[in-house]
N, C-alpha and C positions, 0 to 999 in steps of 0.2 A: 844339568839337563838330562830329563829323560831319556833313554837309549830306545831307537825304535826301526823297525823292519822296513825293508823296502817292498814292494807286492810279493816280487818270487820270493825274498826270506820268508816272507810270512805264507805263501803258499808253500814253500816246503814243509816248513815248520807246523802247520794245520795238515797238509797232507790233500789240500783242495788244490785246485786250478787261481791262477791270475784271473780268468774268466768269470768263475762262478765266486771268487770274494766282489770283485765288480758287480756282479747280480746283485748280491746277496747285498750290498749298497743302495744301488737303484731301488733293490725291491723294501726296500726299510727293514730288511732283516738285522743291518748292522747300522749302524750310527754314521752320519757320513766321517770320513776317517781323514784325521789333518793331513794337509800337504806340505812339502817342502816349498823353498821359493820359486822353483819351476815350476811347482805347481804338480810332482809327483806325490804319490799317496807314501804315509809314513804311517807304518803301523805301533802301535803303544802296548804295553802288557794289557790296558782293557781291554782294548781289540780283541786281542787272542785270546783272553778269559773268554769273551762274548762267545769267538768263532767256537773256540771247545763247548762252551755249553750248549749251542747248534749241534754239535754233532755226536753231543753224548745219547745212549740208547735212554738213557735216564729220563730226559728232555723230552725224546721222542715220546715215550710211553705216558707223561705227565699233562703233554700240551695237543688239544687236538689239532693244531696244524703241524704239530710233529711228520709227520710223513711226508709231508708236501716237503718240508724244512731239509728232510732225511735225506727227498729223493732229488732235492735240488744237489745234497752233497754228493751223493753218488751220481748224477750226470756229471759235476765237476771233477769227479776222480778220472770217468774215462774220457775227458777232453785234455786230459794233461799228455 
């Protein structure tokens, strides 16, 4: 079995908010992300590939919704 994050692991671990990986859901930026049998969010090494390439300046500078993508992570930074 794959080993996988719980929201705050993977919010730490990305360095984003619980908040804005939930956006970043909603808004289809991320793939909707398996659950456990409660039915909380479990995050997988894709995930966190996906979250990293969201937040690399690299991404930003290549995709023109880069900024929006950017400025979505910097709101999640100061909401932690």
């Amino acid at each position: 079995m794959e080993a996988t994050l719980t929201i705050a692991e993977a919010a730490q671990e990305s360095g984003l908010s619980a908040h804005t990986l939930r956006y970043w859901e909603r808004a289809g930026l991320l793939q909707p992300v398996s659950r456990n049998g409660s039915g909380h969010r479990r995050y997988a090494e894709e995930d966190l590939e996906r979250i990293k390439f969201l937040t690399t300046p690299r991404h930003r500078n290549a995709d023109p919704s880069g900024p929006q993508v950017c400025g979505a992570a910097e709101r999640g930074r100061r909401h932690q």
